[in-house]
N, C-alpha and C positions, 0 to 999 in steps of 0.2 A: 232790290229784287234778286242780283245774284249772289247776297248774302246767305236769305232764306231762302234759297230755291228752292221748288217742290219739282223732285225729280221720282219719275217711272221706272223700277228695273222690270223689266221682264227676262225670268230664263226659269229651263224648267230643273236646273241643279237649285237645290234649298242653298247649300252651300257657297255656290255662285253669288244666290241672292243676298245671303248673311253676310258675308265677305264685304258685296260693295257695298251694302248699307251699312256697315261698321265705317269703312271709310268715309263715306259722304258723310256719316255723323260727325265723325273728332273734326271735319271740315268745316259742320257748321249748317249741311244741309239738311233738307227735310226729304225724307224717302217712301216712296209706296212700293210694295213690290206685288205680282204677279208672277205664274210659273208658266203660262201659257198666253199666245196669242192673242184666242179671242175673248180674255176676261182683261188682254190689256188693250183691245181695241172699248171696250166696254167701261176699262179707269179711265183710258182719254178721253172719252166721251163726253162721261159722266161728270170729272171735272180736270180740264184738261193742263197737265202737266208744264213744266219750263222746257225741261228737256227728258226724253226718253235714252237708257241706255235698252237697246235690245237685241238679245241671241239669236242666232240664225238657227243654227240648227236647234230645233223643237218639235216635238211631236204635236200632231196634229198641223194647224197652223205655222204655218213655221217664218221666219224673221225676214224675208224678202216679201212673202205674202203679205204679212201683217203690216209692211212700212208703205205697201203697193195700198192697201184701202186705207191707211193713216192718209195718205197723201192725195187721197181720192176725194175724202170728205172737208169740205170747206170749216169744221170747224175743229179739225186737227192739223189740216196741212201745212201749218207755220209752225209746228214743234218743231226742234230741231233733233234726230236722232242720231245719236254714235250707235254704230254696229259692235257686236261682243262676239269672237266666234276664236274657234282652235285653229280654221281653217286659215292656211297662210298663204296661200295661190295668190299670186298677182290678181288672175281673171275673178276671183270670189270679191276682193276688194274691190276692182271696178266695178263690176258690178254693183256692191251695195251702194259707191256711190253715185252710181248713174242714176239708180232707182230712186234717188231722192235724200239717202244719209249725208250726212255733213262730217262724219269720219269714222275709224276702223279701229276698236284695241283689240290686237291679240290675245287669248287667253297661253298663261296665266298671267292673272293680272300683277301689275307692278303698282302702287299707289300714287305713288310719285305721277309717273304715269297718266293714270286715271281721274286724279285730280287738276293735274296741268290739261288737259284737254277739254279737263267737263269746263272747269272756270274759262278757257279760250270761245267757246260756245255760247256759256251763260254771257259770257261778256259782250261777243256778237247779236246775239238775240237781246240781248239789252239796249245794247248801242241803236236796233233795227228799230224797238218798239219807241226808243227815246224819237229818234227821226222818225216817226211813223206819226207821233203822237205831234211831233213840231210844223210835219206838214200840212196836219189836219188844222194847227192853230193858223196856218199861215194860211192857208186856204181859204177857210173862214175868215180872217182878216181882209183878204182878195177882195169875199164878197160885200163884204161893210165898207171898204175903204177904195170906192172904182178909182179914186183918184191916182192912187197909189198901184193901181193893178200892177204899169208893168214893172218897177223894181220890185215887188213883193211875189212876182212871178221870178224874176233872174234868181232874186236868194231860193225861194222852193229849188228853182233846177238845179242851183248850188246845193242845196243838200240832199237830195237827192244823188247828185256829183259823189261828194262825201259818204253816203252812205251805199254806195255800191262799190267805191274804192276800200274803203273799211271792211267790206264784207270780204273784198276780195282778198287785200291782203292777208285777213286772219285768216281763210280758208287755204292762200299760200305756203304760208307758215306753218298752219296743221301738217298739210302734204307733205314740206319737206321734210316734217318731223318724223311722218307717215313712211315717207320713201326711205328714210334714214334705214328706221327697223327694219322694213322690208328687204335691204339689202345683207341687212346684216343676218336675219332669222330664216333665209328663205332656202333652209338644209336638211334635208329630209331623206334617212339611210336607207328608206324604204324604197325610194325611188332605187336604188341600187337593183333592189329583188324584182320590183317591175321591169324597168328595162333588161337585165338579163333573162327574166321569164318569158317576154316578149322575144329577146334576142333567140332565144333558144327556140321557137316556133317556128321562127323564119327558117330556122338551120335547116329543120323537122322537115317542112316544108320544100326545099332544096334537095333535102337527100331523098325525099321521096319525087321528087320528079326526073331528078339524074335514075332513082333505079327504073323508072318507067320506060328511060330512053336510053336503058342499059342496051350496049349490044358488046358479043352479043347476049340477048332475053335471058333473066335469069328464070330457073326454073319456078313456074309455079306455085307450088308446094314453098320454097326459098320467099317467092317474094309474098304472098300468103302472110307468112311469118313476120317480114322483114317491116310489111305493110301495118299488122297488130304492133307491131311494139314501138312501130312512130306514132301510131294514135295514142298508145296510152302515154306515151312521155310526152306528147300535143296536150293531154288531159293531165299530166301531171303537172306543168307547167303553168296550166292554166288556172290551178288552184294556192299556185303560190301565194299569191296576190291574197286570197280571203283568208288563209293560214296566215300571211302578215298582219291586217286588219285584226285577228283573233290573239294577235302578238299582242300588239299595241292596248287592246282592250284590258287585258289579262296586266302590262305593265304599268298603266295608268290605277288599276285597281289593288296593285302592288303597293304603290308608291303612295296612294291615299290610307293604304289600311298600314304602312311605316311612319308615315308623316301624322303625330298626334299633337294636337294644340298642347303650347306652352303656356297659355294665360293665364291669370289668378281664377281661381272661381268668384263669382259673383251670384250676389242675392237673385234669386229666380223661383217667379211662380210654376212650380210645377205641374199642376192644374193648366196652365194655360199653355206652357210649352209643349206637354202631351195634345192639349187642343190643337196647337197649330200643328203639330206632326200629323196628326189625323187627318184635319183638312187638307195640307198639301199633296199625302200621300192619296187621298182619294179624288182628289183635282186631279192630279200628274196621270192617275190609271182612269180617269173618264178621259182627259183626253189621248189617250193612246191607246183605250176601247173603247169608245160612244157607246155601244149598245150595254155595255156591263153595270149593275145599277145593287148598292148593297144597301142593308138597313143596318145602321150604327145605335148601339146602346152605348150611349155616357152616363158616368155613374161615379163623378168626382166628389169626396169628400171635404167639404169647404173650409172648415179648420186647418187642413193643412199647412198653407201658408205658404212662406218663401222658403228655400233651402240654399247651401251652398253647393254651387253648380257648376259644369263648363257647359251652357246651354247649346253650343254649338255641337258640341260633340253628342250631348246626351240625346239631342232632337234630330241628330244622325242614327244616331243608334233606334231611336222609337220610331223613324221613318223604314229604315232596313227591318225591321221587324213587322210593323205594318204591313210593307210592301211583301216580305212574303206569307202574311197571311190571305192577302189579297190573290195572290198567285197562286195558292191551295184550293181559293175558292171558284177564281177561274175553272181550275182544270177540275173542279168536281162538278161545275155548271156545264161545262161541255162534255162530260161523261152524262151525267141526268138528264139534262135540257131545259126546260123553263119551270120543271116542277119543283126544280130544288129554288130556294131563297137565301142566297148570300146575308151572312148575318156577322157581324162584328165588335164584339163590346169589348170594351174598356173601360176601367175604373183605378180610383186611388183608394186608398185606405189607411189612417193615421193607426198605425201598431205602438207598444210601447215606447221602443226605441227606433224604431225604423218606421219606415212610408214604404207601404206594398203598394203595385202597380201591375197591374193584369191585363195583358192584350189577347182574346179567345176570338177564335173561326171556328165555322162549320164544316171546313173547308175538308182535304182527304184525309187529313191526320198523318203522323209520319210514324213508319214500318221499322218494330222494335229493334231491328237489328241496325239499323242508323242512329238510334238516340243517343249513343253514348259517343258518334263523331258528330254532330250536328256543328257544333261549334269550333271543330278543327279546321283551319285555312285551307282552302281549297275542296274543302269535300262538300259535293252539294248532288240533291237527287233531280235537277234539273237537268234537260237534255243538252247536249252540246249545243254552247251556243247560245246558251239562252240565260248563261249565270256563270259566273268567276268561283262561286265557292269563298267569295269574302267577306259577305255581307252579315253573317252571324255570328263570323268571328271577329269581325270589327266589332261591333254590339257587344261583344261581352267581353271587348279587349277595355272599350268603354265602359263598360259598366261597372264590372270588376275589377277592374286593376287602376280605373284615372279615377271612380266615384269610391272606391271600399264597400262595392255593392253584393247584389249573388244575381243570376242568373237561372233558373229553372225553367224545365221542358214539361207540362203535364199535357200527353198526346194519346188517343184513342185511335186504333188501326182504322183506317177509312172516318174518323169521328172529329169530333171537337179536339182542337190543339192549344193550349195555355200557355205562355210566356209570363213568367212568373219574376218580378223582380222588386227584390228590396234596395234600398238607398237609405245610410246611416241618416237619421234624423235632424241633428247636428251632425252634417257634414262639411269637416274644416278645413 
């Protein structure tokens, strides 16, 4: 059993997901993955797992909720789940494991790691289902053999005995493994900007009640003034804190569009890998719009075949591109309202030497005097906040420079928008 595990990842990064399932593979296990909660309340169900690895933070549904009805329903509540999250807070850990998880990895993940822990677990839930399975024999045995009831009673509460001290130990062992990191990870320079931002209110706060019980009174007009300029540094203060968050976002997006996979390419259906970008990308945005609902045109050429590929990277790049077709068409459904129909096609195309691949929206189209930065790092016509500006330029740092591909924008003002990409045929 904990050879071929059949393990659950649920998280809504693709990347997250491709990641642990590469590992659980060279390990030997068997992986399902899920990008949201409740399509992975809907895998366990349906056929339920060894063990779940699942992300807290998710859109929609999210990883304390989903481990809260896992553990509700009598025929998931024996799964065993590790929790996956960035968060390092003592209290987020207690937490997941109060709720019912059996342990905690940090992101990012370490494999080493990841593997020593899933196997600590699958070996627990083994050991439980082995004694589970022995007490049921001895039990049964009980009722065939009254002769023998009470010594075939003393061994059931022996193992019993046994299988609750097994469980404990290995759960001991996690934890210290758990507290180890914890102590070592638990530094975070942001807390610097919080607590001085904090610090500095209180100051704020003080100096504005010493000039109240100024004597003697300063003048009106004087404190007037003295009064505006401790609120707006109370409010400037106050914003540190989500300028830090917009930090952190911006260098996490940094550091993915630096960091490009080293692997060999490998044979990949391209047809299929465009399919699953497709579907996760339209998964990920119903669950972080429920009401948003688009009609997809596929239109895969089937001769195409296998190419050489970094799949991980190129289904990064057809997801960022996806995603903000998807985002065009949002914001032309909320400018229209329900008369417009979100619409999305994608096809392949076997050319002489190359394989064309077309991702079109109905969506606003983009306004000529940006098409020629589209693809520059950091320029993006999303409002603050709402977009890093890297996402197009990863895409075509992918496509172009790791595949020997091309990249093209065919875009209509307010109209249909085209992503246009070739990939060398025999790519070697």
């Amino acid at each position: 059993m904990v050879d071929r595990a059949n393990i659950l990842i649920v998280d809504d990064k693709v990347d997250n997901v491709r990641l642990l399932s590469e590992m659980l593979s060279s390990e030997g296990y068997k992986s399902r993955k899920v990008l949201n909660g409740s399509h992975a309340l809907d895998a366990a169900q349906l056929d339920p797992p060894d063990l779940i690895l699942l992300d807290i933070m998710m859109p929609g549904l999210n990883g304390y909720e989903t481990c809260q009805r896992l553990k509700a329903d009598p025929r998931t509540q024996e799964i065993p789940i590790i929790f996956l999250s960035a968060l390092n807070d003592t209290s987020d850990k207690v937490k997941a494991l109060e709720l019912g998880g059996v342990d905690y990895i940090t992101k990012p993940f370490q494999k080493e790691e990841v593997i020593a822990r899933v196997k600590t677990h699958l070996r627990i839930q083994n050991l439980t289902h082995t004694l589970r399975e022995q007490n049921i024999q001895l039990a049964e045995e009980i009722e065939h053999r009254k002769t023998a009831e009470a010594s075939l009673q003393k061994a059931l509460e022996d193992l019993k005995t046994a299988q609750e001290q097994m469980i404990v130990h290995e759960k001991l062992a996690a934890l210290g493994t758990l507290t180890a990191g914890i102590a070592h990870e638990l530094r975070n320079p942001l807390n610097f900007v919080n607590n001085y931002a904090e610090g500095s209110i209180e100051l704020l706060d003080d100096l504005l009640e010493a000039i109240e019980t100024q004597a003697p009174p300063l003048k009106p007009e004087t404190r007037s003034v003295i009064q505006e300029l401790i609120t707006e540094l109370k409010t400037n203060s106050g914003t540190i804190y989500l300028h830090g968050q917009r930090a952190e976002q911006i260098i996490s997006s940094m550091m993915q569009h630096a960091r490009m996979e080293n692997s060999l390419p490998q044979l990949t259906d391209l047809n299929g890998l465009l399919d699953e970008a497709v579907d996760l990308t339209y998964h990920s945005q119903r669950a972080q719009h429920s009401g948003f609902n688009v009609t997809i045109h596929r239109d895969y050429e089937a001769n195409i075949g296998q190419l050489q590929l970094l799949p991980s990277e190129l289904c990064r790049a057809f997801i960022n591109l996806i995603d903000n077709a998807f985002y065009a068409m949002q914001s032309k459904q909320k400018i229209m309202g329900k008369e417009f129909i979100p619409m999305l096609s994608v096809s392949t195309r076997q050319l002489e030497n190359n394989v064309q691949i077309c991702i079109q929206d109905n969506g606003t189209g983009i306004n000529p005097e940006y098409q020629s930065k589209i693809f520059e790092p950091f320029f993006t016509t999303k409002p603050t906040g709402e977009g890093t500006g890297l996402g197009l330029s990863m895409a075509y740092e992918i496509i172009v420079r790791q595949h020997n591909g091309t990249l093209k924008l065919e875009t209509e003002e307010e109209g249909q928008t085209t992503f246009v990409i070739t990939l060398p045929a025999l790519n070697s």
